[in-house]
N, C-alpha and C positions, 0 to 999 in steps of 0.2 A: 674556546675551551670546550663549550659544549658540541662543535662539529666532531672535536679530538676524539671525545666522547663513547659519540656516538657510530662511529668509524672500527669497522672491525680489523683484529692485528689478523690480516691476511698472508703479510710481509716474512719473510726470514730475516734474524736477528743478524745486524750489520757487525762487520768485525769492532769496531769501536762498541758496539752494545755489549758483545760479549769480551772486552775487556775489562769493561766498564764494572759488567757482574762480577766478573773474576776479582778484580779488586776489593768488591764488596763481599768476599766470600760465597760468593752466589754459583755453587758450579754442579754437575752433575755429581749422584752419590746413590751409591748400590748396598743398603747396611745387611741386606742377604747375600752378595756376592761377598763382603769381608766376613760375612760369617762359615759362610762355605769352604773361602780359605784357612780360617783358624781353627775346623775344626778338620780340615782332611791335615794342614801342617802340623797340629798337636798332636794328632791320631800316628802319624807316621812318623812323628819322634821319639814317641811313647815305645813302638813297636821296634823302630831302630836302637834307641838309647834306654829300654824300658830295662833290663836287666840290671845295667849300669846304676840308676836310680834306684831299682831297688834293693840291692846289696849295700848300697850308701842309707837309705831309710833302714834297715833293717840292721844294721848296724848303730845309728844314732837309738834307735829302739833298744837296742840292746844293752847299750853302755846306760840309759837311763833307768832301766829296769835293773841296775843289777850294781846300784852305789854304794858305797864301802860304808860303813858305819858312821863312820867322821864326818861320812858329806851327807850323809841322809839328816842326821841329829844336831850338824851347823847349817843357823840360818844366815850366816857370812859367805856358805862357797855354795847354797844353792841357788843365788841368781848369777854367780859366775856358771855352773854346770848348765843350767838353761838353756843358760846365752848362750854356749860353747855347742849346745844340743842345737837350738832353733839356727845359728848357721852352718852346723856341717849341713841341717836340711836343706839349707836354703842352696846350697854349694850341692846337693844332691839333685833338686830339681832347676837348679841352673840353666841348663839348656833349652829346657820345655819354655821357661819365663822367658831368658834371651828369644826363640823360634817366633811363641806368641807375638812378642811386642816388636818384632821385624816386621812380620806378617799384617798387624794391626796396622803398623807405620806404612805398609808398602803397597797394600790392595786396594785403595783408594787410588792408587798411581793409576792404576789399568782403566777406571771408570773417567774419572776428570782431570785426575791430578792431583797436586798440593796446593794451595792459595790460603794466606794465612792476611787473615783482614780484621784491623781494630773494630770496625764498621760493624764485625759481624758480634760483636762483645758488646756493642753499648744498648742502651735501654731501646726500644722500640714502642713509645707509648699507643698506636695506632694497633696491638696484639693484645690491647687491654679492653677493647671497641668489640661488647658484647654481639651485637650485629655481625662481624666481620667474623665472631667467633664462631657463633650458628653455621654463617654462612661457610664455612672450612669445614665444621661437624658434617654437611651434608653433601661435599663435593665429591669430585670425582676422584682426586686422590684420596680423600678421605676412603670412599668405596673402596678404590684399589688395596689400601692397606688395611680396612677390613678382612676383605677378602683372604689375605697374602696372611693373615694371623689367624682366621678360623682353617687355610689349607695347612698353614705349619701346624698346628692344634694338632687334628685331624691326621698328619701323616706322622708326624714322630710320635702320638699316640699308639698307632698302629704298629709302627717301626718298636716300637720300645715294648709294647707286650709280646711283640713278636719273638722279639730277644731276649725275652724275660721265661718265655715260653720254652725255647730252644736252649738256653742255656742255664736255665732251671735245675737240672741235677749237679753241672759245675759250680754252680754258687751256691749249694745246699753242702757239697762237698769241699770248700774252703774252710766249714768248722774244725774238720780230721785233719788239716796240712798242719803243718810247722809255720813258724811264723813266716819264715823266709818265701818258701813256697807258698805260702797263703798271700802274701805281699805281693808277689811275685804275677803269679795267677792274675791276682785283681788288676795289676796292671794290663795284663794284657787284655783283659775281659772288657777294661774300659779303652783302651788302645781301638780293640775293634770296634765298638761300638760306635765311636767317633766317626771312624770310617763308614761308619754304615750310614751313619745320620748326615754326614757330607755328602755321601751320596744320596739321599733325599733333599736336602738346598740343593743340590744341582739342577734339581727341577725347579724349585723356587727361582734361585736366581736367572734360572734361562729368561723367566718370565717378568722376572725384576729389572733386570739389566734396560734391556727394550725400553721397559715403560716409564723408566728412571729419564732415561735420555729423551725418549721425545716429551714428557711432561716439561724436562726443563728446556727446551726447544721452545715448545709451545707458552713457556711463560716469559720467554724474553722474544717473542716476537710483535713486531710493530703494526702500528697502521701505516698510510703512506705518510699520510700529515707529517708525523714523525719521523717517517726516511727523509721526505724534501728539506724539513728544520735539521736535522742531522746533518745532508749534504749540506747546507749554508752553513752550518757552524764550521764545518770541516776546511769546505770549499772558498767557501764567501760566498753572500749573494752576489746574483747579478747586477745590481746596482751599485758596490763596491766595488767588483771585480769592474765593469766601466767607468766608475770613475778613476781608479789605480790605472788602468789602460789611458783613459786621456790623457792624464798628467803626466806618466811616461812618453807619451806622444809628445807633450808638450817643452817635456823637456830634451827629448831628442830633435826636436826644434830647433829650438834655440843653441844649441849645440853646432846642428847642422846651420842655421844662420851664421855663425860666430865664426866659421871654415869661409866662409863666402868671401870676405876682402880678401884672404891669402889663395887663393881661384888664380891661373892666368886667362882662364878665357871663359865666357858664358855663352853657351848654344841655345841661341831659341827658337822659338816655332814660327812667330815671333812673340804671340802672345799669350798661347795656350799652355806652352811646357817651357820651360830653365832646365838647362843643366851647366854645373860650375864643373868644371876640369882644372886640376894643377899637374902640374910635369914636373919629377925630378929626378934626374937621369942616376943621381948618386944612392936613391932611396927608394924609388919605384923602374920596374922593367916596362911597366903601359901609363899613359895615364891616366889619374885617379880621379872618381864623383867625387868629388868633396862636397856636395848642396843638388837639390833634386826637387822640380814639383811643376804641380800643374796650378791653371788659373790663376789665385790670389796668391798662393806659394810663388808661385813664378812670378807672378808680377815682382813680390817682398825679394826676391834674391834678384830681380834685374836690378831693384830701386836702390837695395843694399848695395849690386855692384858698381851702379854710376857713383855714387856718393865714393866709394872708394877708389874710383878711377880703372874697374875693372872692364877690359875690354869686352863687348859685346857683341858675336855674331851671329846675324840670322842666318840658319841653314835648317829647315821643318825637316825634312827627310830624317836630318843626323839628328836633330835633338830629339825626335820619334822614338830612333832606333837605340837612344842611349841611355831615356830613359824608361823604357821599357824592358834590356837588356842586362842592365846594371844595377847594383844595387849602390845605395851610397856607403863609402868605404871602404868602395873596391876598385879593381881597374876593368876597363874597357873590354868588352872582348876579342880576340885577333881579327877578327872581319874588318871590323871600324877602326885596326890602327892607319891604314893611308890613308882615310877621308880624316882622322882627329888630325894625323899628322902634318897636312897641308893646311887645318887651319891653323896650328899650333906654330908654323914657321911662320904665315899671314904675320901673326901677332905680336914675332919676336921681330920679324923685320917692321911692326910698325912703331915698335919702341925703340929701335937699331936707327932709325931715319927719322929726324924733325918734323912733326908734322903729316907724313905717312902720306905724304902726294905722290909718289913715284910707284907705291906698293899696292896692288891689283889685288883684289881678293880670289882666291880659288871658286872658278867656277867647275872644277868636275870632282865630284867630293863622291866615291864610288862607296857604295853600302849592299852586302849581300840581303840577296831577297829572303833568306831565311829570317833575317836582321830588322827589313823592312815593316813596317807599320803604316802604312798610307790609308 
């Protein structure tokens, strides 16, 4: 624990790391980039649809200002006219509230994504760890968003007297309008203004965006310690993954033992290599390894084949080239079918004949030197 420690995360975050975070709600996030978007998309729905709204505001103004006797002096139809007033409003600025909460919902898409995590909702007793909290007071994100709140300060300060400066005789002249026109104006007054200050985050968020991303880079990255326990959890260790390899060894073994009594004929070196071959004209076009091995393997399928009365012949050239060329499973390859073939009649004529005294074993058992293993 203490080497883990003491191990710098030098590593980039492994795909399973950053699954890992994403489930935990852990993912990149730009809250100046979504502000940038909410306010250039409010600004240019205001400017699009601002007229629209305000003839609908200017109208619920009007019917409220202007109640017949009855409903002014009943306090029975003045929470029905309210009501009826507060949603023609809200059906006035309708579109601006649908734009915002599209915008809010969607800008987050372009930085990380969406990731919605229980994880990220339950209590975190270790954010209560005055130490840990110091130590956050004085980090480098900390700095960062320092920073990133005295620049926004500082520009929309200037932005907004700027606009307050320039547009100083229009807003002094909205007392002279009419309501409509007066309503009207204002909208648009703050339509631009929006736009303006969107374009000041545009600066911000250039700077945000970047720094969002490699902070959270930089805090899901590993030590190695951490990559090589990773790959074994992922992987298996090597110790696992050997012992799973021997036991499949072991049981493809016994498997390929279990083929051996049904063999018609075993080739061997005499003592160094086995190889079992069966022949069936109905099932196979060459014939097949069924059992394969060198040394004590060899020795275990000779032993296996006497106990079963499986014929044995030595020919080292051919059991060389068989097993070395073949895998068990398969058939033979074209080189070695007239040398297999002339043992494979040996062995039928010496079950065809009592006793097998009149039947010569093949002496020219021809093997191409590609084949060859001497």
């Amino acid at each position: 624990m203490a080497e883990r420690e003491g191990q710098e995360r030098t590593e980039q975050a492994t795909d399973k790391r950053l699954r890992d975070a994403r489930s935990r709600g852990e993912i990149a996030r730009s809250r100046e980039f979504t502000t940038m978007m909410l306010l250039m998309g409010t600004g240019a729905i205001m400017l699009l649809a601002g007229g629209r709204m305000g003839s609908g505001l200017t109208g619920t103004m009007k019917e409220m200002f202007t109640l017949s006797t009855r409903e002014a002096l009943s306090t029975m139809s003045l929470p029905e006219v309210f009501m009826g007033a507060l949603g023609d409003a809200l059906m006035s600025v309708l579109p601006l509230i649908a734009a915002a909460f599209a915008i809010a919902l969607l800008a987050p898409v372009a930085i990380g994504g969406w990731a919605w995590s229980s994880e990220a909702l339950g209590m975190k007793w270790e954010r209560l760890d005055p130490l840990r909290g110091f130590g956050r007071m004085f980090s480098a994100n900390s700095l960062v968003e320092l920073g990133k709140a005295l620049l926004k300060l500082v520009l929309f300060t200037a932005v907004l007297l700027a606009l307050l400066w320039n547009w100083a005789a229009q807003i002094v002249g909205l007392e002279h309008a009419d309501a409509r026109a007066g309503l009207l104006e204002s909208l648009h007054l703050v339509s631009r203004s929006f736009l303006v200050l969107a374009s000041v985050t545009i600066v911000i968020a250039m700077v945000d965006v970047p720094w969002q991303l490699y902070s959270h880079a930089r805090r899901l990255r590993m030590t190695r310690q951490e990559v090589r326990e990773e790959h074994k959890e992922t992987e298996g260790s090597p110790e696992v993954k050997g012992k799973i390899r021997r036991m499949q060894l072991e049981v493809a073994a016994r498997r390929m033992m279990e083929e051996v009594p049904k063999a018609d004929v075993i080739v061997t070196n005499p003592t160094h290599y086995a190889v079992a071959l069966r022949y069936d004209a109905k099932m196979n076009v060459a014939p097949l390894v069924v059992a394969k091995g060198a040394d004590e393997v060899a020795q275990q399928i000779i032993r296996i084949g006497a106990h079963h009365r499986v014929t044995t012949f030595s020919a080292p050239p051919l059991a060389r080239a068989i097993f070395h060329s073949t895998k068990v499973g398969s058939e033979i390859p074209a080189g070695l079918y007239v040398a297999v073939a002339r043992v494979l009649a040996y062995v039928f004529q010496l079950r065809a004949i009592p006793g097998g005294r009149e039947v010569r074993p093949p002496a020219d058992l021809p093997i191409p030197d590609e084949l060859r293993r001497d």
